[in-house]
Residue frames relative to the residue before (quaternion, step in Angstrom):
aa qw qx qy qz dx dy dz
X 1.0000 0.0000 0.0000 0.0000 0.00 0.00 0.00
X 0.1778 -0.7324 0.5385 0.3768 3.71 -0.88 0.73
X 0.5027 -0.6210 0.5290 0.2861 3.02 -1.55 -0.34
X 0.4134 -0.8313 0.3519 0.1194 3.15 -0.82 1.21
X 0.4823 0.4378 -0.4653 0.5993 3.62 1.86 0.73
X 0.8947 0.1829 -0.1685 0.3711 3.93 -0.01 -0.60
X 0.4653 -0.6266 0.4613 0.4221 3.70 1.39 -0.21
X 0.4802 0.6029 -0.5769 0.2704 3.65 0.91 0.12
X 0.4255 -0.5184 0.7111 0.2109 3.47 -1.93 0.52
X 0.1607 -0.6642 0.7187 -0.1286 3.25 -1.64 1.88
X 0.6102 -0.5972 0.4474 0.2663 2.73 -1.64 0.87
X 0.4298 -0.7589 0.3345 0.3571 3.93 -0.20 0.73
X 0.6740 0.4222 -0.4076 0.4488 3.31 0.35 0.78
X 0.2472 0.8334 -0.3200 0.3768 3.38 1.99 0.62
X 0.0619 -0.8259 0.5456 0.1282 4.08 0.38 1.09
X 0.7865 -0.0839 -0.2483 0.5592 3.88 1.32 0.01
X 0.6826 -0.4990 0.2852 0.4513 3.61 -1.37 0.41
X 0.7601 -0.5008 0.3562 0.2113 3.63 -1.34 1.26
X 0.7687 0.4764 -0.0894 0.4172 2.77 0.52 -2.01
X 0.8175 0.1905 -0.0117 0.5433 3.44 0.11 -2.05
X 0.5980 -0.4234 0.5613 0.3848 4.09 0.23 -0.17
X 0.4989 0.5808 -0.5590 0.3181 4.12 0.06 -0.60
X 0.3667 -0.6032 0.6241 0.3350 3.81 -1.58 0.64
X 0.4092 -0.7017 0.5516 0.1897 3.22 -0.99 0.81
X 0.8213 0.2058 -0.1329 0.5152 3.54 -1.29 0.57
X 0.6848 -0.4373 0.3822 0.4402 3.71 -1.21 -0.61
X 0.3231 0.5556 -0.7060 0.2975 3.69 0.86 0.49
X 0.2860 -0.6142 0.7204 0.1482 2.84 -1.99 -0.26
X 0.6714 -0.4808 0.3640 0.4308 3.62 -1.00 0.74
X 0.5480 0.5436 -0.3338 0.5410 3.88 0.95 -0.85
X 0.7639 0.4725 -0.1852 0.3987 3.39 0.22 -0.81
X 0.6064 0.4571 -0.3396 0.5550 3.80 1.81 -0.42
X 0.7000 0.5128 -0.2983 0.3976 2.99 0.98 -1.39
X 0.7363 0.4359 -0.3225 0.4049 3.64 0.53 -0.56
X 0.4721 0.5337 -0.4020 0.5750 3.96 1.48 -0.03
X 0.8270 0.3755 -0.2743 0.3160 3.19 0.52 -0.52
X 0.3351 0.6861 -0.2896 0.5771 3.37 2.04 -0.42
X 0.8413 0.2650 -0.1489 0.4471 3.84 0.00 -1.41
X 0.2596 0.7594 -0.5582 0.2104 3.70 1.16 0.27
X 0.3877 -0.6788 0.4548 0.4268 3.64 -0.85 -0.66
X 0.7039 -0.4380 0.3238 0.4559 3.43 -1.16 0.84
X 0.8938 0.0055 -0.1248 0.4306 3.96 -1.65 0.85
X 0.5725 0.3195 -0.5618 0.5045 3.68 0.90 1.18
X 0.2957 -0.6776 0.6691 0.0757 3.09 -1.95 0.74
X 0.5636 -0.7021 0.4107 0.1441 3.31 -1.38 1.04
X 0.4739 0.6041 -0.2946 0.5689 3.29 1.92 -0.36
X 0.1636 -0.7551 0.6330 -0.0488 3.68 -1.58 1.04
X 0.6266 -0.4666 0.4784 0.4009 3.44 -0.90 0.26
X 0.5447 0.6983 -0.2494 0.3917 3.37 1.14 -1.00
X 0.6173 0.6871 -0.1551 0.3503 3.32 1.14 -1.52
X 0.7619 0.4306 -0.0291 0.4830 2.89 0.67 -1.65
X 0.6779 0.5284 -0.2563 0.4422 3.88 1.11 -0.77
X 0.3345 -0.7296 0.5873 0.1043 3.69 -0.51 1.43
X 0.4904 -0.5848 0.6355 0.1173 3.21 -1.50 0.62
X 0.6297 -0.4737 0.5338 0.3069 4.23 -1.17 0.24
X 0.8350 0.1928 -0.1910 0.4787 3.49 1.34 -0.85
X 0.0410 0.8739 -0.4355 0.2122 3.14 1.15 0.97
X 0.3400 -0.5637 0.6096 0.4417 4.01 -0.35 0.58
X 0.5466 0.5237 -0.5093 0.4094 4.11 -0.10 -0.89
X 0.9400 0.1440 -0.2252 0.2121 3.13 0.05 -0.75
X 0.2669 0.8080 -0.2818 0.4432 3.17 2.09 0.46
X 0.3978 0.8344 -0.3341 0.1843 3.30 1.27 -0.50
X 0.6899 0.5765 -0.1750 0.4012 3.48 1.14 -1.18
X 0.5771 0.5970 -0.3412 0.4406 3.29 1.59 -0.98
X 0.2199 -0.7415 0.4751 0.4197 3.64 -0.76 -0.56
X 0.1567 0.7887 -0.5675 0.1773 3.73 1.40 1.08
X 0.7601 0.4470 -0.2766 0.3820 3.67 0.56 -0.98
X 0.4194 -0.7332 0.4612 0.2715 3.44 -0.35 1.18
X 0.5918 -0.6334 0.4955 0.0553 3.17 -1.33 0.62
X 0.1028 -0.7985 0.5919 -0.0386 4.07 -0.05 1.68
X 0.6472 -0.4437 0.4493 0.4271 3.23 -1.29 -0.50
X 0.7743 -0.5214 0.2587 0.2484 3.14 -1.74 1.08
X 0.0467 0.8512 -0.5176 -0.0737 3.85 -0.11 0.68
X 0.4058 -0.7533 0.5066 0.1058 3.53 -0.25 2.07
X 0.4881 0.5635 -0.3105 0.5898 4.02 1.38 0.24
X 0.7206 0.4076 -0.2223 0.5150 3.39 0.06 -0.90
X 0.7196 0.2710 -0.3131 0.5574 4.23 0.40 -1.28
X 0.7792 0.1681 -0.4820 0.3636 3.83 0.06 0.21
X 0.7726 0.1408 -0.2292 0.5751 3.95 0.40 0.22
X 0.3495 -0.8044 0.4793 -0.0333 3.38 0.11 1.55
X 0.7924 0.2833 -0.0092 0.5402 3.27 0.91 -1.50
X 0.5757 0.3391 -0.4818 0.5669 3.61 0.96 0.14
X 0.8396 0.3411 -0.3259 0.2692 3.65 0.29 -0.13
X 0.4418 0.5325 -0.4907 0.5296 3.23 1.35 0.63
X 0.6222 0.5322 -0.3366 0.4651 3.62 0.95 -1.09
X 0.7752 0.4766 -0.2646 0.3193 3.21 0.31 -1.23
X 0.6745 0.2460 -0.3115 0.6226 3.98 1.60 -0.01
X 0.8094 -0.4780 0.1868 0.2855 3.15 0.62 0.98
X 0.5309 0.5805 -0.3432 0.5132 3.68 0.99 -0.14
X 0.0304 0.8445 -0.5278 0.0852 3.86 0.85 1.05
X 0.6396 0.5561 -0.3217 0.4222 3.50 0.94 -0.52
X 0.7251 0.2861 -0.3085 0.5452 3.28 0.72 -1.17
X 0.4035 0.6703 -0.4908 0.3834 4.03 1.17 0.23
X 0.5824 0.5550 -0.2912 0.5177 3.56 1.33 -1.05
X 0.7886 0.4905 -0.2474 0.2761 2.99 0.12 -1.54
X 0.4982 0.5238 -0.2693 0.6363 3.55 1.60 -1.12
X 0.7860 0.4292 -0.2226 0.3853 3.55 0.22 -0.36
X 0.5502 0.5171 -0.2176 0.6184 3.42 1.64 0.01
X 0.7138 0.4096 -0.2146 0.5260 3.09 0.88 -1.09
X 0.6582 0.4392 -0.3877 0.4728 3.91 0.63 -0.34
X 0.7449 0.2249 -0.1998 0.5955 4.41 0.92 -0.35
X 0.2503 0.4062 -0.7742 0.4158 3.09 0.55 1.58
X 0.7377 0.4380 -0.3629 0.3637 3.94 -0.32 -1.16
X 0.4846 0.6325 -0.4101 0.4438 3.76 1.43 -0.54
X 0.8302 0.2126 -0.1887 0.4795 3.44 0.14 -1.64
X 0.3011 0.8243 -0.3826 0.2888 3.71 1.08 0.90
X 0.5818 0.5745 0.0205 0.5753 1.84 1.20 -2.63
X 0.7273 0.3272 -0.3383 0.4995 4.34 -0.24 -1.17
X 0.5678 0.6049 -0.4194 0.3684 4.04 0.98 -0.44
X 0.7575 0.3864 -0.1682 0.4985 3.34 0.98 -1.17
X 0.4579 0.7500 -0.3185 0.3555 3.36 1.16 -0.29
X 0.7535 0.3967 -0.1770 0.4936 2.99 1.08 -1.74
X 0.4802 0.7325 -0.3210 0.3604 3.54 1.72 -0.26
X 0.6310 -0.3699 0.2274 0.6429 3.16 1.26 -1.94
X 0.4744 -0.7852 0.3092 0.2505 3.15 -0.85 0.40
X 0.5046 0.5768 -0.3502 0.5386 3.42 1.56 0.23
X 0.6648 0.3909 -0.3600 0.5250 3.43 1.13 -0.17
X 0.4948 0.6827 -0.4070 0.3514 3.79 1.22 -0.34
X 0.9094 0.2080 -0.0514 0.3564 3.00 1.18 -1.40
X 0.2905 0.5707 -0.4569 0.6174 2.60 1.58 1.89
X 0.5071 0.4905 -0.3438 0.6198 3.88 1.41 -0.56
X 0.5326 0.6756 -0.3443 0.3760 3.58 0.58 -0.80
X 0.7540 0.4199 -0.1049 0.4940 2.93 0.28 -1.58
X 0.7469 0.3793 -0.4076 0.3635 3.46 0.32 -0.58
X 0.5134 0.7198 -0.2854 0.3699 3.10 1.76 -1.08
X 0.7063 0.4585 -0.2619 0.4714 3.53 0.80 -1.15
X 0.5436 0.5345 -0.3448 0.5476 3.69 1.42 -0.79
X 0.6982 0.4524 -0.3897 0.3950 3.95 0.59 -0.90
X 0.8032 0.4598 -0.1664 0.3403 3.37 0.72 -0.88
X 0.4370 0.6332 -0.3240 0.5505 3.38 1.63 -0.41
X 0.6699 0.4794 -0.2690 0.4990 3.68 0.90 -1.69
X 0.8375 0.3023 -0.3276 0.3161 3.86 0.34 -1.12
X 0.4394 0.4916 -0.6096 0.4400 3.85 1.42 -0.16
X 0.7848 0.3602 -0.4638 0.1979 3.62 0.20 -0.76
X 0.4096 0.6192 -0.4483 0.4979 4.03 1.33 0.46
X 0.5385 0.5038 -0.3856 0.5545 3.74 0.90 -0.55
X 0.7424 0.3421 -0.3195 0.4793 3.38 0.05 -1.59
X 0.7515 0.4121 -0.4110 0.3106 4.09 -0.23 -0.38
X 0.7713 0.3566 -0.1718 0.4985 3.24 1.52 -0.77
X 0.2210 0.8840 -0.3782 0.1635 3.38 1.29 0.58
X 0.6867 0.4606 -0.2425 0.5074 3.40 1.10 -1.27
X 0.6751 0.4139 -0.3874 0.4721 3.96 1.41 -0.14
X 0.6354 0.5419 -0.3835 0.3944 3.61 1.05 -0.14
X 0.7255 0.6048 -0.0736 0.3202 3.56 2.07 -0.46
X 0.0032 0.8367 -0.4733 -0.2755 2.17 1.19 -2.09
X 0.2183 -0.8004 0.5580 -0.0183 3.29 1.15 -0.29
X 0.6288 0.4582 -0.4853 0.3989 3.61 0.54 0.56
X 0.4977 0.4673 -0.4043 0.6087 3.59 1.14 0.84
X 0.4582 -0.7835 0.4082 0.0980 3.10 -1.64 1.22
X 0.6788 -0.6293 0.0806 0.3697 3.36 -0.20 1.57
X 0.1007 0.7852 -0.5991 -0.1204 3.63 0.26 0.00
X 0.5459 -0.6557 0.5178 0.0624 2.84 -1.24 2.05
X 0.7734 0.4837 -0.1909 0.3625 3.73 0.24 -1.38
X 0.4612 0.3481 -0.3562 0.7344 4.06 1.75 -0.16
X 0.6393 0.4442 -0.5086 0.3679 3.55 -0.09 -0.23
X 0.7973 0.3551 -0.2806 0.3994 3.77 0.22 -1.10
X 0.6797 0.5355 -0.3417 0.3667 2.91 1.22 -0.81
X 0.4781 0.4962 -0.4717 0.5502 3.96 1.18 -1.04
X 0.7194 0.5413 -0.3623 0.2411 3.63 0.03 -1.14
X 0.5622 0.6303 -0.2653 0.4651 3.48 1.55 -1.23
X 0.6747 0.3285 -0.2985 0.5897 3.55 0.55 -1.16
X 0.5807 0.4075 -0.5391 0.4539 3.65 -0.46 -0.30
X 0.8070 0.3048 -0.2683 0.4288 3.96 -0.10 -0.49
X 0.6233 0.3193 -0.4567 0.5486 3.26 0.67 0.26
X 0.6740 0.3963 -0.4657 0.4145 3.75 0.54 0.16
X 0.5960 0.5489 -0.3688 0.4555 3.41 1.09 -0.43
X 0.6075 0.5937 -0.3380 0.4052 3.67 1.15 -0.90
X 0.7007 0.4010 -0.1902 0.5586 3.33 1.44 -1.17
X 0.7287 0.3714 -0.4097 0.4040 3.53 0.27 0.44
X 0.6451 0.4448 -0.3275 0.5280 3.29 1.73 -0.35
């Protein structure tokens, strides 16, 4: 199903859009929240699927200058990935989240190479990542929509895994 805020392509049994959070079709937020309520007891509505970004992923669109440009969100440039997760946009949470420990496992690549070049990778590294939280933080409200309600518990939890992979690659 696409979605009728970002043009993204869902999986057809998708009740809101992957990417940005939007309800898809004529459900309504009443209508998720109660499907999920009457599930049965020890299954979960969440898939491996869920969590796996696509090539055309807004997250990873970032570089282009297609996505218009909102006001600075001081949330988004220091926890990137808990606040995309946490309003629902888990994919482009990945994707941001892929895209920030590529220059990591660069950085531990060259390391093992030499260390005078490391801490020249460094530096750029700290320059790359500083620059793309601040693309999250301007383009936040297009990676969100922010018209879902925050959900705290994907937030810490995307956020958890991301730091324990970052811990282990740094």
């Amino acid at each position: 199903m696409k979605c009728s805020s970002c043009n993204a392509d869902n999986t057809p049994n998708a009740v809101s859009c992957e990417y940005c959070g939007e309800i898809l079709g004529a459900k309504s937020r009443t209508t998720v929240v109660s499907a999920a309520a009457n599930a049965p007891p020890g299954t979960s509505s969440l898939s491996p699927d869920d969590f796996a970004p696509s090539k055309d992923d807004p997250g990873f669109q970032l570089w282009n200058s297609k996505l218009p440009k909102n006001d600075f969100r001081w949330w988004a440039f220091f926890f990137p990935i808990a606040y995309l997760a946490g309003y629902g946009a888990k994919k482009s949470a990945v994707a941001v989240g892929v895209t920030i420990l590529a220059p990591v496992l660069i950085f531990r690549i060259v390391h093992t190479v030499s260390w005078k070049a490391a801490a020249i990778v460094q530096l750029a590294m700290v320059a790359y990542l500083l620059f793309y939280s601040y693309k999250v933080a301007i383009h936040a409200d297009s990676l969100t929509k922010e018209k879902s309600e925050f959900n705290m518990p994907i937030a810490i939890g995307m956020q958890v895994i991301y730091t324990i992979i970052y811990s282990a690659l740094g």
